[in-house]
C-alpha positions as CSV (number, residue, x, y, z in Angstrom):
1,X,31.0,80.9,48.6
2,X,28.6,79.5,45.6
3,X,29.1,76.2,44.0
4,X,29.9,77.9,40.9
5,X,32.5,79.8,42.3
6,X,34.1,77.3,44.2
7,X,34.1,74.9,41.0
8,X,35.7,77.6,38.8
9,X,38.3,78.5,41.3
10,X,39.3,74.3,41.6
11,X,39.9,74.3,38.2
12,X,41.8,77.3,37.1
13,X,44.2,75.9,40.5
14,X,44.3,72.8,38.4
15,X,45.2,74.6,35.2
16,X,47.4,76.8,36.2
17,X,49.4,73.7,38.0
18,X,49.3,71.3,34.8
19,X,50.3,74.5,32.9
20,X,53.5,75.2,35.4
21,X,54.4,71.1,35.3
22,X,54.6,71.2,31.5
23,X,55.9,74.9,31.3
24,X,59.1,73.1,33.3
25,X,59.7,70.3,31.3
26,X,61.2,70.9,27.6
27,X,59.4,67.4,26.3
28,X,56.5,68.6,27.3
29,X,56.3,71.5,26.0
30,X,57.0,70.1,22.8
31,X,54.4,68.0,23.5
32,X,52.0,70.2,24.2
33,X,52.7,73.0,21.1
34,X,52.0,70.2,18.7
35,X,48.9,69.4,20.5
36,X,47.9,73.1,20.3
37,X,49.0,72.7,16.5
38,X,46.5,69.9,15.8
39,X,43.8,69.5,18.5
40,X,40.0,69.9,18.0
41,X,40.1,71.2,21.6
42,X,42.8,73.9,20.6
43,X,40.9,75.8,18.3
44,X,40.8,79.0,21.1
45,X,44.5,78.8,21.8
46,X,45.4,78.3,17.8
47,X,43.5,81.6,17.4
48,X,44.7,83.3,20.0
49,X,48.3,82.9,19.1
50,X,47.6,83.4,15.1
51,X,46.6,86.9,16.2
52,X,49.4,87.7,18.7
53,X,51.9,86.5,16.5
54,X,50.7,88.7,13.6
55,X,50.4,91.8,15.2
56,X,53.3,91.8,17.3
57,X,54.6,91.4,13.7
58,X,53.1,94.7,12.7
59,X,54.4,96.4,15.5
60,X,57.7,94.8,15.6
61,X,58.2,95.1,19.5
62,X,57.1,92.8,22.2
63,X,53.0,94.1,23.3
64,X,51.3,95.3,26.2
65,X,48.7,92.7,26.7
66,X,45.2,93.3,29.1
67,X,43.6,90.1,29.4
68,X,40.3,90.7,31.1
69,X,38.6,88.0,33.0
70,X,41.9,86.5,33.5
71,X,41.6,84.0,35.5
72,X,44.3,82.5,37.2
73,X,46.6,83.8,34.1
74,X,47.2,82.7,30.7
75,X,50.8,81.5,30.3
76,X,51.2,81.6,26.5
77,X,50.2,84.9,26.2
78,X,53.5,85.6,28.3
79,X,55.1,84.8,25.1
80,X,54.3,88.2,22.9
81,X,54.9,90.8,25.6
82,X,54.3,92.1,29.1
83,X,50.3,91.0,30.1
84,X,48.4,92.8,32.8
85,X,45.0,91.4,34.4
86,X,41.7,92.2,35.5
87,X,39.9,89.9,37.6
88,X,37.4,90.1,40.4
89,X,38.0,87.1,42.3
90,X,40.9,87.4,45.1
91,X,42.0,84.0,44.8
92,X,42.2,83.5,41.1
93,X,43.7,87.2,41.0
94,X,46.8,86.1,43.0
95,X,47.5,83.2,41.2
96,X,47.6,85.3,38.2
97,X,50.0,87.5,39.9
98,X,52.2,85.2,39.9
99,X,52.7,84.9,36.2
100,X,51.6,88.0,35.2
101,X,53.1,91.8,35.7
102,X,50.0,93.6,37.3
103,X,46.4,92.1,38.0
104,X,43.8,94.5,39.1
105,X,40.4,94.0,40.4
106,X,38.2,95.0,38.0
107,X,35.0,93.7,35.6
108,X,35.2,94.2,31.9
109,X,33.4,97.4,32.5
110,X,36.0,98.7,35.2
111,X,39.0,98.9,34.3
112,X,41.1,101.1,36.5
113,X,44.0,101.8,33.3
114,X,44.2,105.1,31.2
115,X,42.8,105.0,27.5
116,X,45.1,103.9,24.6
117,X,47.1,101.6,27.4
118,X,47.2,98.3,25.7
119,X,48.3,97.2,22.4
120,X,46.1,94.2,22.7
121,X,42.4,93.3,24.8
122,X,41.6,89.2,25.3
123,X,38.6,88.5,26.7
124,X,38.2,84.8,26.8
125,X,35.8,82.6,27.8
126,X,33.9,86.0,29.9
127,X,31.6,87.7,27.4
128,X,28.6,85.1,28.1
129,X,29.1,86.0,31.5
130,X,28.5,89.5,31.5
131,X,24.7,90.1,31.4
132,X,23.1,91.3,28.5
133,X,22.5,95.2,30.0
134,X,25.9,95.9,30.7
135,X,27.6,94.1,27.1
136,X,28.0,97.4,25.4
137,X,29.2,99.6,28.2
138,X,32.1,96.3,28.6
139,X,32.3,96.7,24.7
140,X,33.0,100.7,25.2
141,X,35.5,100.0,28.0
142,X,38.0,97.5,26.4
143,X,38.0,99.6,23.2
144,X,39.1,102.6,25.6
145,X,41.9,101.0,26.8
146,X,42.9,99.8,23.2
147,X,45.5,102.1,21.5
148,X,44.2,103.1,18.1
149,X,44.8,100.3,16.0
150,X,44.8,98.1,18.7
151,X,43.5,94.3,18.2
152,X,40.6,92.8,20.7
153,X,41.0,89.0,20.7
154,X,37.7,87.3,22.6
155,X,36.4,83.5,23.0
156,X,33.0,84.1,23.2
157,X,30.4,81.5,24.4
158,X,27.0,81.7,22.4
159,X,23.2,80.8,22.8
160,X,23.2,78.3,19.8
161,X,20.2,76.7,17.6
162,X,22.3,73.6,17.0
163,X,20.4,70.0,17.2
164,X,22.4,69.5,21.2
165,X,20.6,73.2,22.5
166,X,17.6,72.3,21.1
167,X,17.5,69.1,22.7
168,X,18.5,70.7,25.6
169,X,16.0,72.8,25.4
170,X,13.1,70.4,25.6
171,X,13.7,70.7,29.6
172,X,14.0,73.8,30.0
173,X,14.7,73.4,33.6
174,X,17.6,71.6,33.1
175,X,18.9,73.5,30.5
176,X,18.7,76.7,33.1
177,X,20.5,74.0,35.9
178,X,23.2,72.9,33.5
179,X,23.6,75.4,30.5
180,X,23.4,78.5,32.4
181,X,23.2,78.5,36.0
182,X,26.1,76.0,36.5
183,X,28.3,77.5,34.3
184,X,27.2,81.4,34.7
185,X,26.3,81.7,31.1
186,X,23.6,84.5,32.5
187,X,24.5,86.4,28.9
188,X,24.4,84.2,26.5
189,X,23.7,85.5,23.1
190,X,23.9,84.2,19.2
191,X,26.7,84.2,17.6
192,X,25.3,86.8,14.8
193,X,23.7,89.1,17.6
194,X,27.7,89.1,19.4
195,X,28.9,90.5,15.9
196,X,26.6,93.0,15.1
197,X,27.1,94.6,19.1
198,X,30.6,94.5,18.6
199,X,30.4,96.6,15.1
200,X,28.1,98.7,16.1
201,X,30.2,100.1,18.7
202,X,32.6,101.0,15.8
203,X,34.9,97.9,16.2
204,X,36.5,96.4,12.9
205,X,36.4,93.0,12.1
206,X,39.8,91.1,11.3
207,X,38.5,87.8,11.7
208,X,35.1,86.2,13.1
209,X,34.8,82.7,13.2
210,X,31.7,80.4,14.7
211,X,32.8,77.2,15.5
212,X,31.3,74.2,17.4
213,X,28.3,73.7,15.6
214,X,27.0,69.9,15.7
215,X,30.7,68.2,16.5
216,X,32.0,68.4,20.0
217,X,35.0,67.7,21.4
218,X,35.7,64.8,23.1
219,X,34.0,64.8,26.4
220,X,32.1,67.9,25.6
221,X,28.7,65.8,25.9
222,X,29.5,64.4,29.3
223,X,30.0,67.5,30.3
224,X,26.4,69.0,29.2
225,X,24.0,65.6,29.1
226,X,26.4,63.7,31.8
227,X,23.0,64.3,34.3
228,X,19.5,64.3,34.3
229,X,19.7,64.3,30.5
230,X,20.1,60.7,30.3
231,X,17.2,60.2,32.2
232,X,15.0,62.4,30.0
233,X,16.2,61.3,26.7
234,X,17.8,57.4,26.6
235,X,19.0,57.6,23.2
236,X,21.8,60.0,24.9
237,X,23.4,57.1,27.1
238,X,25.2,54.8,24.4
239,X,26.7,58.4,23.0
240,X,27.7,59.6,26.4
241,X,29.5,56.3,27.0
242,X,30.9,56.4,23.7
243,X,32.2,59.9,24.8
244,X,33.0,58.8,28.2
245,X,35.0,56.1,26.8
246,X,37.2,58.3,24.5
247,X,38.0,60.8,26.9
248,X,38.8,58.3,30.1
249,X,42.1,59.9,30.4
250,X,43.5,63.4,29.1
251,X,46.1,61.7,27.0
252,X,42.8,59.2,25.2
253,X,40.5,62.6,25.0
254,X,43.5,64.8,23.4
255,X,44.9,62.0,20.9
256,X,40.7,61.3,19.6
257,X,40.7,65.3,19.5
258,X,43.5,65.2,17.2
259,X,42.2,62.3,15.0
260,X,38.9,64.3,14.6
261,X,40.0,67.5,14.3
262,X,39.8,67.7,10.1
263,X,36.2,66.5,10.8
264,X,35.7,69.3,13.4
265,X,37.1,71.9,10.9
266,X,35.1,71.6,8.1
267,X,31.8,71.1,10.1
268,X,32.8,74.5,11.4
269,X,32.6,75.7,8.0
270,X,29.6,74.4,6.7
271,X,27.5,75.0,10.1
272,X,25.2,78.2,10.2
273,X,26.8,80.5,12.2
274,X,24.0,80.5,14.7
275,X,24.2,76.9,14.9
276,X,27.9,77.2,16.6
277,X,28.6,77.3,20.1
278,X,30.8,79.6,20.4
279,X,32.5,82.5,18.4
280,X,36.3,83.4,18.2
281,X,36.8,87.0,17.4
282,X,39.8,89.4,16.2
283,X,38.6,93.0,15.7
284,X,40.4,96.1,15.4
285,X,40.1,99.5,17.2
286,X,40.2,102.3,14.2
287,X,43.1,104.6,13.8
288,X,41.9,108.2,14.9
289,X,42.1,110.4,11.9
């Protein structure tokens, strides 16, 4: 079994048990809803639900849901309807199966479920993982399982020109160690070039939104220059210990996250797009005339 596999497999165990522990326990709960509410590490989930919410409004009925890439589930999305999964990987499949109604085994272009199935697509946190030759025909797929009118809700990592990938990219052989071979960001792509694939395959934009430009979350630099890096480049050690220090604990990192998140937003909206890490998207699969 590869490192990378092994590491992604420890955490979504991880999640899915700090997700089941607060899941059980009304305070937190509570707890953690405002947190989604105001966090700058919550931006995903506060998309995610926006666009649920609103079109299990339009439909007026609880959704079929297809998250694809899913992991070891996604409890929340429990919340607007019935959720199936695709997932390759035998162990995170059956601890999805155990929130989830049906998890197949599957890559975003293989899904085993007739067309028009699903009311709504999420791909989170999968698209820069899916190599650059086989985007579009994972594009085509997910759209043929969308009913007509259907939403696609993704959290899609991006190859960004921002002043932390450039400096990155001054070792280039860390940046393939760290950036893409450790996390199995093999497709990585700007957040401009993501856009224009997805219209081109006739996909209707609701809402597109770079974000993560130049102000990480809390702990987000240890996470990318907590190595080598701070070998390379020692202006990075007083800022990773800065980070490090904010982030010691989850409850630290999450209450700094919600201090800065009114900073985070608005550098959202005044970074380039291309500048952004990552790119939350809501498009819509056109009504057959």
């Amino acid at each position: 079994m590869s490192t990378v596999k092994q590491s992604n497999e420890k955490a979504w165990v991880e999640h899915i048990a700090l997700r089941e522990r607060i899941n059980g326990s009304a305070f937190l709960r509570s707890l953690n809803d405002l947190r989604i509410k105001v966090s700058a590490s919550c931006k995903r989930d506060r998309f995610i639900l926006k666009h649920l919410k609103q079109h299990a409004r339009e439909k007026g009925r609880p959704l079929q849901i297809l998250d694809v890439g899913c992991g070891g589930g996604r409890l929340y999305l429990k919340r607007f309807g019935e959720v199936r999964g695709i997932e390759p990987d035998e162990t995170l499949r059956q601890a999805a199966l155990r929130h989830y109604a049906e998890v197949k085994s599957g890559l975003a272009n293989q899904i085993s479920y007739p067309s028009d199935t699903f009311d709504a697509v999420t791909l989170i946190d999968v698209f820069g993982h899916i190599e650059a030759d086989l985007k579009d025909e994972s594009i085509a797929e997910m759209f043929r399982v969308l009913r007509p009118g259907g939403i696609f809700i993704g959290f899609i990592e991006c190859n960004a020109e921002n002043f932390w990938y450039r400096t990155a990219k001054r070792r280039p052989d860390l940046f393939q160690k760290y950036f893409i071979d450790r996390l199995g960001h093999f497709g990585l792509e700007r957040a401009t070039d993501t856009d224009a694939r997805f219209q081109r395959s006739g996909a209707k934009p609701v809402e597109v939104l770079p974000i993560d430009g130049f102000f990480p979350a809390v702990g987000y630099l240890n996470c990318l220059f907590g190595n080598e890096y701070q070998q390379e480049f020692q202006w990075l050690k007083p800022l990773l210990l800065g980070s490090k220090i904010l982030g010691a604990t989850m409850v630290t990192g999450e209450v700094f996250n919600c201090l800065l998140s009114p900073v985070s937003s608005l550098m959202d909206r005044i970074s380039p797009p291309n500048h952004c890490t990552a790119l939350m998207v809501c498009y819509r699969k056109p009504e057959r005339r």
